[in-house]
C-alpha positions as CSV (number, residue, x, y, z in Angstrom):
1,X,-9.9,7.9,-12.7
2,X,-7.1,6.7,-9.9
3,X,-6.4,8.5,-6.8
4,X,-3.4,11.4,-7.3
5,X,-0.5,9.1,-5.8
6,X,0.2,11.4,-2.8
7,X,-3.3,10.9,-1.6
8,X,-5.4,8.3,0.1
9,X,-8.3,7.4,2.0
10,X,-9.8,5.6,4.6
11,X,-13.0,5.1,4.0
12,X,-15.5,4.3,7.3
13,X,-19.1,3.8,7.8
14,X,-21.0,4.6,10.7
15,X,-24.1,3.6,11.7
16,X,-26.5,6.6,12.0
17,X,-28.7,4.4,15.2
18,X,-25.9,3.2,17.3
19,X,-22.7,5.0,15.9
20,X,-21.2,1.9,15.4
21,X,-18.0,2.6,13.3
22,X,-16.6,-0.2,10.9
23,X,-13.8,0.8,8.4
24,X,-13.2,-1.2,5.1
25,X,-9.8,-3.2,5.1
26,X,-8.3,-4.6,1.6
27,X,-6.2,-7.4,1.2
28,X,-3.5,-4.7,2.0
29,X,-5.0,-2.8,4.9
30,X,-7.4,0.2,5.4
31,X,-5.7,2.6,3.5
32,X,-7.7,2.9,0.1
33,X,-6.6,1.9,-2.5
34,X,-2.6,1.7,-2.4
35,X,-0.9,0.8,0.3
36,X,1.3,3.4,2.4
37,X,5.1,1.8,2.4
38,X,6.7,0.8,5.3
39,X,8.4,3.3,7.5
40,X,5.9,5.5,7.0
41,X,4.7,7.7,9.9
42,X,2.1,10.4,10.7
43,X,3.8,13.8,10.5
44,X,3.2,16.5,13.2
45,X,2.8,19.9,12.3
46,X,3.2,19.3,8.4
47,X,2.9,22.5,5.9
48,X,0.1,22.6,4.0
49,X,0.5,20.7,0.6
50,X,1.2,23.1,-2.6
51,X,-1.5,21.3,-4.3
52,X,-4.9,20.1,-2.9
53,X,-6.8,18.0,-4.8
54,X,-10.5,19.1,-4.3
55,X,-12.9,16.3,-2.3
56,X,-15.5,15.9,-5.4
57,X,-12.9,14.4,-7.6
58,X,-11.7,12.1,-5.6
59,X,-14.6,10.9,-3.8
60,X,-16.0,9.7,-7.4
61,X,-12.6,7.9,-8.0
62,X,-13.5,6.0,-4.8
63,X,-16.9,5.4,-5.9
64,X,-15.9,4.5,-9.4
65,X,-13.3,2.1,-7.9
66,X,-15.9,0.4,-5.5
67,X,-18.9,0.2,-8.1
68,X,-20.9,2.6,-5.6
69,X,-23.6,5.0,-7.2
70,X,-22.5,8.4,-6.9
71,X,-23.4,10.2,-3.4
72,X,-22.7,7.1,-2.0
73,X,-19.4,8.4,-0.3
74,X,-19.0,11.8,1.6
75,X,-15.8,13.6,2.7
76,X,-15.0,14.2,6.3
77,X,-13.0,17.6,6.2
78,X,-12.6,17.6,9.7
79,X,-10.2,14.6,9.1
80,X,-6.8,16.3,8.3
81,X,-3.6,14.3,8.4
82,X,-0.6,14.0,6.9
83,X,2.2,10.7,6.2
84,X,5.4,11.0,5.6
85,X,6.3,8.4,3.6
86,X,9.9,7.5,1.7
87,X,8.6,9.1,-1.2
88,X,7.5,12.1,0.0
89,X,4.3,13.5,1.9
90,X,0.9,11.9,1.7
91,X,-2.4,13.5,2.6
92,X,-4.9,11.4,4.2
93,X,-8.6,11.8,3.7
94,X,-11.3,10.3,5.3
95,X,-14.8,9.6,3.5
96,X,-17.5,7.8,5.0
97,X,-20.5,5.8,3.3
98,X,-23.6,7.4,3.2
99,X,-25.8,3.6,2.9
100,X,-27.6,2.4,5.8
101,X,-25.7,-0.6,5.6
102,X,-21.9,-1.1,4.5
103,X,-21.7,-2.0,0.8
104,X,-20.2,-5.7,1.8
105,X,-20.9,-7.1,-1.6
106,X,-19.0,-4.0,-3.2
107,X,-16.3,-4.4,-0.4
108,X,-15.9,-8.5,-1.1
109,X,-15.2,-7.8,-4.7
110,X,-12.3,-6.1,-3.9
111,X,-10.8,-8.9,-1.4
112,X,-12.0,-6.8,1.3
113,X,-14.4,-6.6,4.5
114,X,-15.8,-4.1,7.2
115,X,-14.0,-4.4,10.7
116,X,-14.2,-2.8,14.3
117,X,-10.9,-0.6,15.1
118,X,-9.8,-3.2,17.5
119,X,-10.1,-5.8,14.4
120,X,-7.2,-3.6,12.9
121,X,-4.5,-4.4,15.6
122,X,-1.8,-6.1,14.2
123,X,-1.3,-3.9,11.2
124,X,0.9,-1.5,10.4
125,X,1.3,1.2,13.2
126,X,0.7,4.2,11.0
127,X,-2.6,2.5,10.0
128,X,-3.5,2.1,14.0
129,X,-3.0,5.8,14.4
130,X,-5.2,6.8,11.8
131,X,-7.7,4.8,12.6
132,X,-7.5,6.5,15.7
133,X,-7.6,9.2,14.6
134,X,-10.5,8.9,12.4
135,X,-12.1,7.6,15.0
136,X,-11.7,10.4,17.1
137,X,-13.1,13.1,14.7
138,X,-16.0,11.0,13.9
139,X,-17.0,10.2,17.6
140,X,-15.2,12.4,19.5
């Protein structure tokens, strides 16, 4: 199963000791698993979508997509955002790994790694202020 197209993730693990945050980036970025376009920009205020697509579904998507046992992923509904993007409004979900450690190997076979927020700079700036933001909700 792939994600609905006007929904995507950023997907985060914190460790439970130290509350170290590290957020999986893809040859493309953090946003998992298609890239937003460019000109896209966090929307302020934004109505609430006519359809929401319920966390369990997409969740196992991600897990299916990473090789990750189910349970391995869990939603973070305090993390609420939406892009606008050229092709209309994308929500933005945040799920974070539920392992002790990131799944590297997982990550690797995918092109991708775990980084620090401040290993992000550089990218696109809607994917700074999500991070952000993320980063916010999940340490305050």
């Amino acid at each position: 199963m792939e994600l609905p197209a006007d929904l995507r993730l950023i997907l985060v693990h914190k460790q439970k000791t130290s509350g170290r945050l590290r957020f999986l980036r893809l040859p493309h970025g953090t946003v998992a698993f298609t890239p937003l376009p460019p000109l896209s920009d966090l929307m302020d205020n934004a109505d609430p979508p006519q359809v929401v697509h319920h966390p369990a579904a997409f969740i196992k998507a991600a897990e299916d997509r990473l090789g990750l046992p189910a349970g391995s992923l869990a939603h973070e509904p305090e993390f609420q955002v939406t892009v606008d993007t050229p092709a209309g409004p994308v929500a933005m979900h945040l799920a974070s790994f539920t392992t002790i450690d990131p799944p590297f190997d997982e990550a690797a076979a995918l092109g991708g790694r775990f980084i620090a927020i401040t290993e992000a700079m550089g990218g696109m700036p809607v994917e700074m202020d999500l991070l952000r933001h993320a980063y916010e909700v999940l340490l305050g």
